[in-house]
C-alpha positions in Angstrom: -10.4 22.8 -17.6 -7.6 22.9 -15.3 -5.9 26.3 -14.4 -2.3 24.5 -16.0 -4.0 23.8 -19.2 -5.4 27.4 -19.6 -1.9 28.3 -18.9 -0.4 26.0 -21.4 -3.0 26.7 -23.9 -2.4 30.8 -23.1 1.2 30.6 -23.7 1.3 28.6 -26.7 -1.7 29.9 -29.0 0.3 32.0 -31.0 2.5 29.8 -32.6 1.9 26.5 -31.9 0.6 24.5 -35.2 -2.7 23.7 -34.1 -3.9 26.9 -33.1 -2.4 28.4 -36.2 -3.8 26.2 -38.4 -7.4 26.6 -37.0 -7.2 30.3 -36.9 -6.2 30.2 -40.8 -9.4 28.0 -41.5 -11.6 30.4 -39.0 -10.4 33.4 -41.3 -11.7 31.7 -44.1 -14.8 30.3 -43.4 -15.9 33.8 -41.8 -14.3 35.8 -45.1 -16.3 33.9 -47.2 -19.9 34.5 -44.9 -22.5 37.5 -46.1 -22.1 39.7 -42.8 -22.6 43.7 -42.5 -19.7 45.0 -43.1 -16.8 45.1 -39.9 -18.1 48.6 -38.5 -21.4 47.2 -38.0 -20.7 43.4 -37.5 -21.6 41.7 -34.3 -19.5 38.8 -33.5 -19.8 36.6 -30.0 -17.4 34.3 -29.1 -18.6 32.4 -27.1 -16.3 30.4 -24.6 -14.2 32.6 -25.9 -11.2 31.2 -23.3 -7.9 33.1 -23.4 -8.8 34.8 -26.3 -6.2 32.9 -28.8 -9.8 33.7 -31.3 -10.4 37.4 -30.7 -7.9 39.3 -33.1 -9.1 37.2 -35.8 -12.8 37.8 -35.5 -12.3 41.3 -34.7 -10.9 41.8 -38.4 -15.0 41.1 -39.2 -16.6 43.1 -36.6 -17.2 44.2 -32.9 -16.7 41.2 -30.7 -18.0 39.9 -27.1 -16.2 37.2 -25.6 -18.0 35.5 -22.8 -16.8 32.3 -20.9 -18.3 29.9 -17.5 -14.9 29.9 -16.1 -13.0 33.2 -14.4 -9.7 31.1 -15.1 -9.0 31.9 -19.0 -10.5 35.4 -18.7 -8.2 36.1 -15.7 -5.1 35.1 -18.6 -6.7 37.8 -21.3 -4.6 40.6 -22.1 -7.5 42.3 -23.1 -10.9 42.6 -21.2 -13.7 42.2 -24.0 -14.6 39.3 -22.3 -17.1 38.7 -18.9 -18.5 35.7 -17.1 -21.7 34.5 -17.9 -23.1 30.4 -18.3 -23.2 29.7 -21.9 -26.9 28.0 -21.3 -28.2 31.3 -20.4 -26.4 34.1 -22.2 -26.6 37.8 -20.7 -27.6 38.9 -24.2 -31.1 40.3 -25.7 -32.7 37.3 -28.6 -31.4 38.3 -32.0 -28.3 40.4 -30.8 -25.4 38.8 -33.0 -24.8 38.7 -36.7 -21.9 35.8 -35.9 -21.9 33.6 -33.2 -18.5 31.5 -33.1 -18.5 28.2 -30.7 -15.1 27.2 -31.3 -14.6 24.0 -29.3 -17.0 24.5 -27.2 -19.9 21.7 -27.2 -17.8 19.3 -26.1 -17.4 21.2 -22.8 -21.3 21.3 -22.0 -23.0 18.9 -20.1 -26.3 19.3 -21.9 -25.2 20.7 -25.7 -28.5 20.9 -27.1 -29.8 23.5 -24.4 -26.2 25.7 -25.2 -27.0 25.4 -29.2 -30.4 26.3 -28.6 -29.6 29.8 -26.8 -26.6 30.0 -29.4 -29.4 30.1 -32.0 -31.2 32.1 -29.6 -29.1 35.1 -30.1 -28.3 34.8 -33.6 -30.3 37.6 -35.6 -33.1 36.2 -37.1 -32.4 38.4 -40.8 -29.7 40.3 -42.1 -28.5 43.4 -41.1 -26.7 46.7 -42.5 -25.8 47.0 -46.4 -23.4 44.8 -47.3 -25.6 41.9 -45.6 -27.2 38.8 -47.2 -30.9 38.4 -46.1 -30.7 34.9 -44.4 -29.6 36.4 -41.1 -26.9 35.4 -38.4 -24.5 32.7 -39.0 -23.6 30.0 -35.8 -19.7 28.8 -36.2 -19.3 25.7 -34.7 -16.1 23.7 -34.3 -15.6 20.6 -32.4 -13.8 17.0 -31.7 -14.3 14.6 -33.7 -14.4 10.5 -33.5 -14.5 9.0 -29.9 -12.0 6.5 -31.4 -9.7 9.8 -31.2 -10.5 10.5 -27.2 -7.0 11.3 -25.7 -5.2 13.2 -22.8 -6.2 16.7 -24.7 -9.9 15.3 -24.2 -9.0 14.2 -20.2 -7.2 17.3 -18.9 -9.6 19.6 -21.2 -12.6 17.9 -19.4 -14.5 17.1 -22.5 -17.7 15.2 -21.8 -17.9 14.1 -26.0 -16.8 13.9 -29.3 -19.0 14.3 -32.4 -19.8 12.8 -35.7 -21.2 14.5 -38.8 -24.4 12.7 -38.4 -24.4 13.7 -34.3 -23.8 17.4 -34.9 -26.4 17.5 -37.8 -28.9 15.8 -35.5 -27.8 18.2 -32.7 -28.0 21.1 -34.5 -31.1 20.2 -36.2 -33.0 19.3 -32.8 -32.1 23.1 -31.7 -34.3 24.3 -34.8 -31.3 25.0 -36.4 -30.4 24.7 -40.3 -27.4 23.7 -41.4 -25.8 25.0 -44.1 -22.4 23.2 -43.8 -21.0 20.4 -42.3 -17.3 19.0 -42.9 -14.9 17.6 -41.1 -11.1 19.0 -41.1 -7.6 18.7 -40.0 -7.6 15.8 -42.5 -4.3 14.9 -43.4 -3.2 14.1 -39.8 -6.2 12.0 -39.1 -3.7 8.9 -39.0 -0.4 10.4 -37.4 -2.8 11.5 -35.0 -5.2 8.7 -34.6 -1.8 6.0 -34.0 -0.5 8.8 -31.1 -3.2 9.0 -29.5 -3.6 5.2 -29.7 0.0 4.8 -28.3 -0.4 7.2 -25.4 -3.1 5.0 -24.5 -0.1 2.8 -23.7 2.8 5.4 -23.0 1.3 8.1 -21.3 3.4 11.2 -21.3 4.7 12.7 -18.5 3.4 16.4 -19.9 -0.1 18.2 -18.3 -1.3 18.5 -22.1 -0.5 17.3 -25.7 0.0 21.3 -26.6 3.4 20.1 -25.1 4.4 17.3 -27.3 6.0 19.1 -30.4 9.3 20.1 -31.4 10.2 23.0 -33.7 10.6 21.3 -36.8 7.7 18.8 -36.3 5.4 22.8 -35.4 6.7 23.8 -38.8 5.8 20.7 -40.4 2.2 20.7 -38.8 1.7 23.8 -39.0 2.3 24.2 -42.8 -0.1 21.2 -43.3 -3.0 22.0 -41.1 -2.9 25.5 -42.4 -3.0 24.2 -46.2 -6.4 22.9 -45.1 -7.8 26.2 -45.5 -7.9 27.0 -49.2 -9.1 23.5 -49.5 -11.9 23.9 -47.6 -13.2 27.5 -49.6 -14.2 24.9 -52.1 -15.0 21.1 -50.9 -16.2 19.4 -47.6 -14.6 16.8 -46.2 -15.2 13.3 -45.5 -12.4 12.5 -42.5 -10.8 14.6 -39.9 -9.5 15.3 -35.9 -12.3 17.9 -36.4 -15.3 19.0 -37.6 -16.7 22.3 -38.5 -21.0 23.2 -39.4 -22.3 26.6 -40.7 -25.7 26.8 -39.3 -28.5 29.7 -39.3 -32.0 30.0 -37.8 
């Protein structure tokens, strides 16, 4: 990505509605997972950016942060984060109990060789006491519906957007199973979709669409989005901006 959308996306993760909302779901999803317990937990994030992620996945464990780019990790307040190509991971097979690829795949030119060193590293069985015995879990969120591609995609330098059948394949061709697939950020699927559609038309004079809220409209999203993640503890969903898969070795 550009060094002015690291910046915009730096400055506005904390309270901007679609960070918020995500972070909701991510604390969820990982809540609900069978990992040791936080003091032993070991939790990548991988492409971990500016780090908008970290303080929620460090409330489940002891977490690495690496990304390709020097840019985001420069913007860190923290340094639990270092360099390293996602295709080829400085990190010994088996090493993580959580592996979290939050909007990630999108980014890589070949996503099948970065799913197959996510699995990789993913411990192969459980670990510590309070741990199920199926292992480590990959966390995988990412763009949905190239009818959706917009300026976020453009000045985020996105190379795709995915389908549930595409990231089942994808994950599937990496030896992976899933465990769960859904899509999410549902209820603004249209509101979104007809934006994205008119900026086709109208482009905005803004470097990214983190820009085009207002307070009340934040609120309103944010309230929405974030409502999303007690509904997803218990059903999948069929439509979204988003989708999300639970996958394992």
């Amino acid at each position: 990505m550009r060094r002015a959308t690291y910046q915009v996306e730096h400055e506005v993760s904390a309270d901007h509605w679609w960070f918020r909302g995500r972070r909701r779901i991510l604390t969820r999803l990982v809540a609900d997972l069978p990992l040791p317990r936080a003091s032993d937990a070991r939790i990548l994030d991988a492409g971990c950016g500016t780090g908008a992620n970290t303080p929620a996945l460090a409330k489940f464990g002891r977490v690495f942060g690496v990304d390709a780019s020097p840019v985001p990790l420069s913007l860190r307040e923290d340094r639990r984060a270092g360099l390293a190509r996602l295709e080829h991971l400085p990190f010994a097979s088996g090493s993580f109990d959580l592996v979290a690829a939050l909007d990630l795949l999108e980014h890589l030119d070949d996503d099948l060789a970065g799913v197959r060193e996510l699995g990789r590293v993913l411990s192969p069985k459980g670990r510590g006491p309070s741990c199920g015995i199926d292992g480590g879990w990959l966390l995988v969120f990412v763009p949905a519906f190239e009818q959706l591609w917009g300026l976020q995609d453009d000045v985020s330098h996105h190379r795709r957007r995915y389908t549930a059948q595409s990231l089942r394949s994808l994950l599937t061709r990496a030896g992976l199973r899933v465990r769960r697939l859904s899509y999410f950020n549902t209820a603004l699927f249209f509101p979104i979709l007809a934006a994205r559609l008119a900026m086709r038309v109208v482009r905005p004079p803004v470097p990214t669409e983190n820009n085009l809220t207002t307070p009340a409209l934040n609120r309103l999203f944010g309230a929405v989005f974030g409502a999303e993640a007690a509904v997803l503890q218990r059903v999948d969903l069929p439509l979204g901006v988003s989708l999300l898969a639970l996958a394992q070795r």
